[in-house]
C-alpha positions as CSV (number, residue, x, y, z in Angstrom):
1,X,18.0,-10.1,9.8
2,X,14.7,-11.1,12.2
3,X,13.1,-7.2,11.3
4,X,14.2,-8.4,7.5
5,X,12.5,-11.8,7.7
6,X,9.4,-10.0,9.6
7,X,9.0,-7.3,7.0
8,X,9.2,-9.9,4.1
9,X,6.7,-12.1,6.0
10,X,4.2,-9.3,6.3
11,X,4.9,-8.0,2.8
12,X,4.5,-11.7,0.6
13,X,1.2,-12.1,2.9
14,X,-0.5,-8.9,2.3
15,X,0.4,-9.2,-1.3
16,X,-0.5,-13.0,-1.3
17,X,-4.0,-12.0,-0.4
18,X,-4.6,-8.9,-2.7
19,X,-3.6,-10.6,-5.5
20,X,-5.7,-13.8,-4.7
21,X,-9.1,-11.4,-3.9
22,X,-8.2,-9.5,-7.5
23,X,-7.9,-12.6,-9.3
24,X,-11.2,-14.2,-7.6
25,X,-13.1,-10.8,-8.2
26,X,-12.0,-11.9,-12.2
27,X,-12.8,-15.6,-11.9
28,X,-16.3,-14.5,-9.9
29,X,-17.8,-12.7,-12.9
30,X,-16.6,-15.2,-15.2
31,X,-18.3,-18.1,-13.9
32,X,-21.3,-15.7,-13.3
33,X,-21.5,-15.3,-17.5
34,X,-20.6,-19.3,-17.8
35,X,-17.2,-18.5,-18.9
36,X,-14.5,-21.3,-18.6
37,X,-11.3,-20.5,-16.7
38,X,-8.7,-22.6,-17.5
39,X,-6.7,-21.9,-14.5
40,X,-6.4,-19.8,-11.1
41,X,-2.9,-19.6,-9.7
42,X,-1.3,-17.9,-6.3
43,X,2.1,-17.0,-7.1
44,X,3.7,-17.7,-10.7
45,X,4.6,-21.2,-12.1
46,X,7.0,-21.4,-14.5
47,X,8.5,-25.3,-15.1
48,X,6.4,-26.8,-12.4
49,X,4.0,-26.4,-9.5
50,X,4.0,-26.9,-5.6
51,X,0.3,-27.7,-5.6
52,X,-2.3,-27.9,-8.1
53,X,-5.8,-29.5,-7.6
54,X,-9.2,-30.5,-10.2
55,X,-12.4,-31.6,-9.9
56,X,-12.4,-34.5,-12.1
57,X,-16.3,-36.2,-12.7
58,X,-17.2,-34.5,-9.4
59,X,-14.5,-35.9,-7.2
60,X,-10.9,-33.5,-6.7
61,X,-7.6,-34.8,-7.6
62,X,-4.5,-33.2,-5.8
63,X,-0.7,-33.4,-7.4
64,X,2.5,-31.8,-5.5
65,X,5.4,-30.5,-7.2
66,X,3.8,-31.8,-10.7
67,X,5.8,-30.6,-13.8
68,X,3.4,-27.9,-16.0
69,X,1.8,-29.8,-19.1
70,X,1.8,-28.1,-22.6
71,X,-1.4,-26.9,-24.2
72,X,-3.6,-30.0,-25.9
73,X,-3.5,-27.9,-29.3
74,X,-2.5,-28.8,-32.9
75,X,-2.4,-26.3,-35.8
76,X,-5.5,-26.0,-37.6
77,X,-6.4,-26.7,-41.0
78,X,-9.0,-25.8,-43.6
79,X,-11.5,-27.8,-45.3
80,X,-8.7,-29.6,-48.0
81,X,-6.7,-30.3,-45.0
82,X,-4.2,-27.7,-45.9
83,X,-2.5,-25.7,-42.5
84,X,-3.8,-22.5,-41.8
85,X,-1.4,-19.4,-41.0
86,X,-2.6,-15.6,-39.9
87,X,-1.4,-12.3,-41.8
88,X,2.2,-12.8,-40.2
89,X,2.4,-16.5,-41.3
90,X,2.3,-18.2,-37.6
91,X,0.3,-21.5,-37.6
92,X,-3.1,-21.1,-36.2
93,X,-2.9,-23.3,-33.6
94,X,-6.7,-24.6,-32.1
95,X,-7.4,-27.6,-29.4
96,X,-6.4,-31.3,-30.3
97,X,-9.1,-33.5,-29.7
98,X,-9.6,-34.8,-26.5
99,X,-10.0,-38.2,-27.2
100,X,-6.2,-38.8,-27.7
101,X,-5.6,-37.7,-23.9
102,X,-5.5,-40.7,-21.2
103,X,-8.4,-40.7,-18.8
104,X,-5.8,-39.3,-15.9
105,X,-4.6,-37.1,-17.8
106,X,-6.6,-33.5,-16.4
107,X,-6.0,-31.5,-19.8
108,X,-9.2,-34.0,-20.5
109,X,-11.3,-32.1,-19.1
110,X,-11.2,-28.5,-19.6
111,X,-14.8,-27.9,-18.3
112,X,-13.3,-27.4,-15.0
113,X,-10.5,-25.3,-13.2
114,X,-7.3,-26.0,-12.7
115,X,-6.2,-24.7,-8.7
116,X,-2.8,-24.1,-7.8
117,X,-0.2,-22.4,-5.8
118,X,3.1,-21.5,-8.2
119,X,6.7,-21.6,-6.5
120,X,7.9,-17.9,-7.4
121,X,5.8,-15.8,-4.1
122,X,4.9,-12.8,-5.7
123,X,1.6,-12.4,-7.9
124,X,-1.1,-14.7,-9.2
125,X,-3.4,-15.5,-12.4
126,X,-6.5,-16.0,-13.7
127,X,-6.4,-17.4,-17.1
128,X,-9.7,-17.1,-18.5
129,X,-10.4,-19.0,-21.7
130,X,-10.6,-17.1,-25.1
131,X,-9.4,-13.9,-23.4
132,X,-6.1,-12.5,-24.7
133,X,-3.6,-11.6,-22.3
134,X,-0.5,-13.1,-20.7
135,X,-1.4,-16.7,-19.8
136,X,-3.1,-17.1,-23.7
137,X,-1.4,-18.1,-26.9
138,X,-2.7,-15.6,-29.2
139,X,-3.0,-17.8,-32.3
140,X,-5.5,-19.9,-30.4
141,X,-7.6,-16.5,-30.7
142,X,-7.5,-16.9,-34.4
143,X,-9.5,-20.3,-34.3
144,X,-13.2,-20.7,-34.0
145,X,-15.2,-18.7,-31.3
146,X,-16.4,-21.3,-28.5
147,X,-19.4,-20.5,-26.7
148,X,-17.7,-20.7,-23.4
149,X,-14.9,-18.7,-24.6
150,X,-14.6,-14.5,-23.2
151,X,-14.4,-13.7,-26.8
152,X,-18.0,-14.9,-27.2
153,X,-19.6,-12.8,-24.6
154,X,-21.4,-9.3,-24.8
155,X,-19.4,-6.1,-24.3
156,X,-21.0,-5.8,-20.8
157,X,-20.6,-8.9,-19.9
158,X,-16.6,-8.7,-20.6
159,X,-16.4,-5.5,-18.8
160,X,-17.7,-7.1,-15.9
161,X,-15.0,-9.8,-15.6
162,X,-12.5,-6.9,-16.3
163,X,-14.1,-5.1,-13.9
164,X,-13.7,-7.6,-11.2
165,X,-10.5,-8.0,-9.8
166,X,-10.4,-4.0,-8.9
167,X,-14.2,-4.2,-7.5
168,X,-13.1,-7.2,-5.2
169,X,-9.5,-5.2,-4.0
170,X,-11.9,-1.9,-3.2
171,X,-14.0,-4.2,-1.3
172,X,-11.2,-6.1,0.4
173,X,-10.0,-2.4,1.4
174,X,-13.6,-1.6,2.6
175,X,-13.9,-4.9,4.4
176,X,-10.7,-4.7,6.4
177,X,-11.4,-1.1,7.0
178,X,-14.8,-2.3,8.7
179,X,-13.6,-4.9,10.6
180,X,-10.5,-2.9,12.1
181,X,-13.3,-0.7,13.2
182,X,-15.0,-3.3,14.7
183,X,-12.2,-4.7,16.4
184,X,-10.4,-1.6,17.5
185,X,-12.7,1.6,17.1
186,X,-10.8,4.7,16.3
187,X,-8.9,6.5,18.8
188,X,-6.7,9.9,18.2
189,X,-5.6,12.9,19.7
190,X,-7.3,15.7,18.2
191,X,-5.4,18.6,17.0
192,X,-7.3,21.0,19.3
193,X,-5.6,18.9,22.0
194,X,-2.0,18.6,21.7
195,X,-1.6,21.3,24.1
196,X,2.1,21.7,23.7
197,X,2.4,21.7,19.7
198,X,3.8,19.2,17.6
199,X,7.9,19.6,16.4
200,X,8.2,20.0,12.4
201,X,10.5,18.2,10.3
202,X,13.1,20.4,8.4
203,X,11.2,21.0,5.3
204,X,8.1,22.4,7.2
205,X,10.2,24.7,9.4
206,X,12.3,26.0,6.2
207,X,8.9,27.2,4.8
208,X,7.6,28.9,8.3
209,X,7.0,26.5,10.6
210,X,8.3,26.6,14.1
211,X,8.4,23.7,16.3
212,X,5.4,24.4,19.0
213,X,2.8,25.9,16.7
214,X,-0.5,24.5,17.2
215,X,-2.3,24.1,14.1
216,X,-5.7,26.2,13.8
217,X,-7.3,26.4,10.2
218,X,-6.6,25.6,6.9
219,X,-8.1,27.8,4.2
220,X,-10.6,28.6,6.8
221,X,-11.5,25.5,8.1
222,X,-10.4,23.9,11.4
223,X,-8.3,20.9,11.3
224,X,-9.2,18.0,13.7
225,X,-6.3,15.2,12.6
226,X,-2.5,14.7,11.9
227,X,-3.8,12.5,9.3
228,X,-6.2,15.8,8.0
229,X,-3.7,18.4,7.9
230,X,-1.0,16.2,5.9
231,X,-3.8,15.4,3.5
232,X,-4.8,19.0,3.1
233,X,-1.0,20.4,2.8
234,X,1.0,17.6,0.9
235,X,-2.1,15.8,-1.0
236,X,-4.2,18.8,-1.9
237,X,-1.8,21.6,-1.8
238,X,-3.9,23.9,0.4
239,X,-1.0,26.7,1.6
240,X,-3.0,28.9,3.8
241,X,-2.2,27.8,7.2
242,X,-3.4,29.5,10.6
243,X,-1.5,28.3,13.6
244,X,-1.1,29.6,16.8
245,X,2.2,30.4,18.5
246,X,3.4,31.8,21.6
247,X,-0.5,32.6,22.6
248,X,-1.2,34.2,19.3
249,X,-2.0,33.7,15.7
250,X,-0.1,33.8,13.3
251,X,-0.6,33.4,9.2
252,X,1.9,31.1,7.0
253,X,1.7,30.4,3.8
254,X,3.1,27.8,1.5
255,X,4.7,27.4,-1.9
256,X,2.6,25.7,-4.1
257,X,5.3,22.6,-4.4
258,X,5.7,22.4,-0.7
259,X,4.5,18.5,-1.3
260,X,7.0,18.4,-4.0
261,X,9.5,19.6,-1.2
262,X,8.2,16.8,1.4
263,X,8.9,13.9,-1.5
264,X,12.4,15.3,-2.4
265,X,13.7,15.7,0.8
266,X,12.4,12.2,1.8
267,X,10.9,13.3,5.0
268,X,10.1,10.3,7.3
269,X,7.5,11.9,9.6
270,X,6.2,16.2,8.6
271,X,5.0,16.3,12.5
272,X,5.2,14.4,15.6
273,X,3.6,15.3,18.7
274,X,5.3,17.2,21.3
275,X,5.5,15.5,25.2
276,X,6.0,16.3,28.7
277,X,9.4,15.1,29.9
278,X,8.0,13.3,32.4
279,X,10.7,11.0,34.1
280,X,9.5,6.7,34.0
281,X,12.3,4.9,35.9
282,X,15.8,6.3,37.0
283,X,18.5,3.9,36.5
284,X,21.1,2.8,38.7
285,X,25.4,4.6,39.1
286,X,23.7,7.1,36.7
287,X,23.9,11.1,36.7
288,X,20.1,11.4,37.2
289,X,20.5,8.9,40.6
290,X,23.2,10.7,42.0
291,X,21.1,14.2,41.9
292,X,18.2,12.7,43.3
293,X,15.4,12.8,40.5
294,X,12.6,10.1,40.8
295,X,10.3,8.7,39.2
296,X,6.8,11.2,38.3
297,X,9.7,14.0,38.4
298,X,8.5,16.7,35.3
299,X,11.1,18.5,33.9
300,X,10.6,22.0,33.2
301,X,13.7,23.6,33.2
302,X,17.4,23.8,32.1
303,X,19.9,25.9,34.0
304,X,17.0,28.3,34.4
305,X,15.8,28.2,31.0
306,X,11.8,27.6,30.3
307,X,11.5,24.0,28.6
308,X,8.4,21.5,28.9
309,X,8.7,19.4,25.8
310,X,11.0,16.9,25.5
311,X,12.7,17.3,22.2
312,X,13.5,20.9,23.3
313,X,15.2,19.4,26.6
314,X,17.2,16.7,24.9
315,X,18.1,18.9,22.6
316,X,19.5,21.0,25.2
317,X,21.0,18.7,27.0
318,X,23.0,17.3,23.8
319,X,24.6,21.0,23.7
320,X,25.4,20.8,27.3
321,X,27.8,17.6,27.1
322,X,30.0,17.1,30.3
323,X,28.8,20.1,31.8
324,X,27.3,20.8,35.2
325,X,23.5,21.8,35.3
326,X,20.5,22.8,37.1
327,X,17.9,21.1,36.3
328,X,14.0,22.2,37.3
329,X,11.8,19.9,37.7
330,X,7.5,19.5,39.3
331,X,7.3,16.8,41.9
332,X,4.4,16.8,44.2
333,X,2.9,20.0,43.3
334,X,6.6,21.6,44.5
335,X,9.1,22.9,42.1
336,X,12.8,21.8,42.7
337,X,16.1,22.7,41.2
338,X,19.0,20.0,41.4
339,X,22.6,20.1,40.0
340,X,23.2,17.3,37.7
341,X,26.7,16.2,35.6
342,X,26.1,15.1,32.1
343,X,28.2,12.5,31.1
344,X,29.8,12.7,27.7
345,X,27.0,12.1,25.4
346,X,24.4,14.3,27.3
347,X,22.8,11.9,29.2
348,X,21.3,12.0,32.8
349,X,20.1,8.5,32.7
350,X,17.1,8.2,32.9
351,X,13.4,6.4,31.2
352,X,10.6,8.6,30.6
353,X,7.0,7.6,31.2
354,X,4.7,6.9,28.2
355,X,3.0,10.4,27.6
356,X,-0.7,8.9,26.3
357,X,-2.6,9.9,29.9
358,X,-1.3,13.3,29.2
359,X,-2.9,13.8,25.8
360,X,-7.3,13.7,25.8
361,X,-8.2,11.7,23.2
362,X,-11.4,10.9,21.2
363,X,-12.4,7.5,20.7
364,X,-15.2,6.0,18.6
365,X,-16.7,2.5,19.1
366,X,-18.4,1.1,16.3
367,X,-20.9,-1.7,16.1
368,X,-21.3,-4.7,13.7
369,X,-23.5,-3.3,11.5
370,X,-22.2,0.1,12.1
371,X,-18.9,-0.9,11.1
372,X,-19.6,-1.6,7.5
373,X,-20.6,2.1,6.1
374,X,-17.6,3.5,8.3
375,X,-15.3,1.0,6.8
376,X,-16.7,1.8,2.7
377,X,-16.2,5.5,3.6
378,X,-12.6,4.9,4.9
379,X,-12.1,3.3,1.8
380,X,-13.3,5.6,-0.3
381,X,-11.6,8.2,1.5
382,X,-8.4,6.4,0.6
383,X,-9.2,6.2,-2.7
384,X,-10.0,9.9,-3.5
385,X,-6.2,10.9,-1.3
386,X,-4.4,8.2,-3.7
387,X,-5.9,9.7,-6.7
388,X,-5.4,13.2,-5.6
389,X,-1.4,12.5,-5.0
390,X,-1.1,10.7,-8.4
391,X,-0.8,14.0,-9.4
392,X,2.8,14.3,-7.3
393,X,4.0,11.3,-9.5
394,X,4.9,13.6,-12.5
395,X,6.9,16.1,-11.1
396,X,10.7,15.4,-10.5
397,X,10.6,14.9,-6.7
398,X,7.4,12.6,-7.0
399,X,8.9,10.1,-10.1
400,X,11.8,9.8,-7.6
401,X,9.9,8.8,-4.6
402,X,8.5,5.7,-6.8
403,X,9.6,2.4,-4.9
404,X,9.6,-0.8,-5.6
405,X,9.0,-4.1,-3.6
406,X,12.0,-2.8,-1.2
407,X,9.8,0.6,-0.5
408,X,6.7,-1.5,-0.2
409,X,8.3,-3.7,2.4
410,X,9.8,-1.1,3.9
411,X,6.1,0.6,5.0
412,X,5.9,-2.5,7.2
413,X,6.6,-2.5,10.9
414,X,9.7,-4.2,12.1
415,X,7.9,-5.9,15.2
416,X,4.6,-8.3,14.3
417,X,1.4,-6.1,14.5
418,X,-1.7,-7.2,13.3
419,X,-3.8,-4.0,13.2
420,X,-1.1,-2.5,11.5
421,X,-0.3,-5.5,9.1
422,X,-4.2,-5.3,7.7
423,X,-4.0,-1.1,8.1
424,X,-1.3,-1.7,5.5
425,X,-3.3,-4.6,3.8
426,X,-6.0,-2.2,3.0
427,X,-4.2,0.9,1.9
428,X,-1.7,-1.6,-0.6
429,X,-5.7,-2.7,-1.5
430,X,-6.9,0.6,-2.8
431,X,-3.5,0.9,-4.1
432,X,-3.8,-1.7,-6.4
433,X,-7.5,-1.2,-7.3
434,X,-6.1,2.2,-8.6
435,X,-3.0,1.3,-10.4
436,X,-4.7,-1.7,-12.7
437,X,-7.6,0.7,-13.3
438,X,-5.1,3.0,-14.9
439,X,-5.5,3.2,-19.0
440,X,-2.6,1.4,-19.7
441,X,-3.0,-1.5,-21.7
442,X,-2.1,-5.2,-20.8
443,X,-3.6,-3.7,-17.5
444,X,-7.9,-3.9,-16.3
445,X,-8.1,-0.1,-16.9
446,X,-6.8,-0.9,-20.6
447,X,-9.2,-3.5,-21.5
448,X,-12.0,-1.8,-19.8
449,X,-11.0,1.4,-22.4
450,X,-10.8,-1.0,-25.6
451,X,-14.2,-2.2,-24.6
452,X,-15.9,1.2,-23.8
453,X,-14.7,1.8,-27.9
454,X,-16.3,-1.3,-28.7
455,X,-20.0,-0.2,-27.2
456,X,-19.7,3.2,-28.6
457,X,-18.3,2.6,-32.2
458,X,-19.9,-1.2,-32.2
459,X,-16.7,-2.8,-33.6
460,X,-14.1,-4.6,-31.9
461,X,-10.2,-3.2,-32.0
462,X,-7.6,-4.8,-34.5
463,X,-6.2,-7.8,-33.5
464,X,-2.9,-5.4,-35.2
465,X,-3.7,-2.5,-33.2
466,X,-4.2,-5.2,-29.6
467,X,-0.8,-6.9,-30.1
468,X,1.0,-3.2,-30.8
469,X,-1.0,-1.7,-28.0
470,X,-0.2,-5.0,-25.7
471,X,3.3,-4.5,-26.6
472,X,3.5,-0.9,-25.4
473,X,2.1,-2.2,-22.3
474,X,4.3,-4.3,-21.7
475,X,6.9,-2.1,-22.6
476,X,5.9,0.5,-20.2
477,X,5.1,-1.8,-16.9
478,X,8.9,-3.3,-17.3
479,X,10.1,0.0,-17.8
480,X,8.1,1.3,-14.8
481,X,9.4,-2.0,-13.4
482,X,13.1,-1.2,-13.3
483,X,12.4,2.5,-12.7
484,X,10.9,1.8,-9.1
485,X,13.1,-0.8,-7.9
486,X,16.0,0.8,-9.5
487,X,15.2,4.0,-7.0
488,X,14.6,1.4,-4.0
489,X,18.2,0.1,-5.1
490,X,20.0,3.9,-5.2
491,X,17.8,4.4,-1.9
492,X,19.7,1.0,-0.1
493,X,23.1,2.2,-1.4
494,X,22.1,6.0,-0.1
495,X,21.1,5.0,3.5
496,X,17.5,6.4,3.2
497,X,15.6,3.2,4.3
């Protein structure tokens, strides 16, 4: 339950402030072009609010747990005072006049934002005024154009405030990025380094991997992180792999859907460093005690067969259950053979020291100032990968590795890590920069297309062809909706989180 409550702290937070950075990244530009916003929400509201504040003749008025208010509108009428109605014959509604509000009453004064925090924790708006979208009734877009309204601004303008909310999460990304490098520099163990290999998930040895290679080249070029050769292999496809094994080189190459392999067969980790079995702490009435290993003891050996890494030693120990062995180990420059008796699950009962010292790694300090072009480049970096594996998303495997809030959550540590908390901060950033950018509309990417149609033909869309477009929108995101959490649901029920 606490590693539930941690992830689903982590998870509402990040969330909480990408969607309040996209939203402000909207708001920003429309201020900037003297456009009203009506309101600016974290989290939704339906029925009532937990906060809401307004600057009121230039002092700010606070309510809690205030019930929403309708719209101030009436239907509109023409100049004999008979009610107007659009093509469909629904009233065309317009703002009542202000005058009939009471002086406390904050619909009075529209000039100004409305601030808020919504009771349902997931998402946020923006409503801008005269923009249609979710928070709008579209018959108040069939009344007279206001000069403060979106509807009255430029094409460029309007692309702008579209524009915003994904400029702001790309520089959120880049910002965070920056500052992590500020903060922490980057540290890794280069390829070149793991001197003992790295052990392959099943996948990866089914397709000519063995656990030990040490990766050399891709296509050609030499590969300097874990975080490179995944990219190249699962993200890009590249299936020309050099690696070197047993003190020689040695050529495999990949099917074209090997990524296609890694999604289906839900791989948690494709490599994972291989260790020294270097023993930490013995324990106390165990078999390791009893045969007189210590602490700094290295293990090399199992009843006279060669092993140095620690998965191949565990592993062999697991097959040697109950059994009498010999086990070699290093201590003091001396190498030492010792009978040991496995207990029933193939333990001997010991802790193994934390194999960092073991590994050279390169670390890079950044400055202030430095920090900045690092962190847009990390960014960016992220952005091109995410783009590049969009590709994975519309083959069978990929469609079914699409997750929900559950697979979102689940990318989360269980323990409270802050470098890790805004590592996944960023990358949900870019995430969401990319996904509203997409052409779909009722999303930024479909308004910014409807308005690249309007600067190059010179004429606005149908209000017909919006509302059937907005419906297929809307149609698709629910859809897309249930789809992900649908597979997060089958993924609970299968054991694979």
């Amino acid at each position: 339950m606490e590693t539930f409550l941690i992830k689903a702290a982590q998870l509402v937070l990040a969330l909480s402030i990408l969607v309040f950075v996209h939203e402000l990244g909207h708001f920003g530009f429309a201020r900037l072009f003297k456009v009203r916003v009506n309101k600016f929400y974290l989290f939704f509201n339906p029925n009532f609010s937990i906060f809401r504040a307004k600057k009121i003749n230039g002092k700010w008025q606070f309510r809690f747990f205030a019930k929403n208010l309708p719209d101030h509108v009436r239907q509109s009428v023409d100049e004999f005072g008979v009610p107007r109605t659009d093509a469909k014959n629904r009233p065309i509604m317009e703002p009542a006049p202000l005058s009939e509000l009471d002086d406390n009453d904050w619909r009075k004064h529209p000039e100004t934002t409305e601030w808020g925090i919504g009771w349902v924790p997931l998402g946020g708006y923006c409503a801008i005024d005269g923009m249609a979208d979710e928070t709008t009734d579209a018959s108040m877009l069939s009344s007279e154009v206001k000069p403060w309204e979106f509807r009255a601004k430029p094409a460029w303008q309007r692309m702008f405030i579209i524009a915003g909310g994904v400029l702001m999460n790309f520089i959120t990304a880049a910002v965070i990025y920056a500052m992590m490098l500020f903060t922490w520099g980057k540290e890794y163990t280069p390829m070149e380094n793991a001197y003992l290999g790295y052990d392959y998930c099943q996948t990866a040895l089914n397709n000519g991997f063995q656990n030990g290679d040490r990766i050399l080249t891709i296509d050609g070029e030499p590969i300097e992180t874990e975080k490179d050769f995944i990219n190249k292999i699962v993200i890009e496809g590249k299936q020309n792999i050099v690696v070197l094994r047993n003190g020689e080189e040695t050529n495999i190459t990949l099917p074209e859907d090997f990524g296609e392999q890694i999604l289906e067969a839900n791989e948690k980790a494709l490599l994972q460093l291989r260790f020294p079995f270097v023993i930490g702490q013995v324990a106390n009435d165990t078999p390791a005690q009893t045969a007189g290993l210590q602490a700094n003891d290295s293990i090399i050996g199992i009843n006279d067969k060669h092993l140095v890494a620690y998965s191949d030693i565990v592993k062999e120990l697991d097959s040697l259950k109950n059994q009498t062995i010999t086990i070699s180990l290093v201590r003091n420059d001396s190498t030492i053979k010792l009978p040991l008796t496995l207990t029933e699950d193939g333990k001997i009962g010991v802790q193994i020291k934390d194999p960092t010292p073991y590994f050279k790694t390169k670390q890079i300090k950044y400055g202030f100032f430095e920090s900045f072009p690092a962190g847009i480049a990390m960014g960016w970096e992220q952005l091109v990968n995410y783009v590049k594996q969009f590709r994975l998303v519309f083959t069978k495997a990929g469609a079914q590795s699409v997750g929900g809030f559950i697979a979102i959550g689940s990318i989360f540590p269980a323990t409270w890590s802050w470098y890790l908390f805004w590592n996944m901060t960023a990358l949900l950033s870019v995430a969401l920069a990319f996904m509203n950018f997409l052409p779909i509309p009722v999303l930024d990417g479909g308004y910014f297309l409807m308005l690249i149609y309007e600067m190059i033909t010179g004429r606005k869309p149908s209000d017909k062809f919006m509302e059937i477009a907005s419906n297929i929108g809307m149609f698709l995101l629910l859809a897309l909706l249930i789809f992900a959490n649908g597979n997060d649901i089958i993924k609970l029920i299968m054991g694979k989180f």
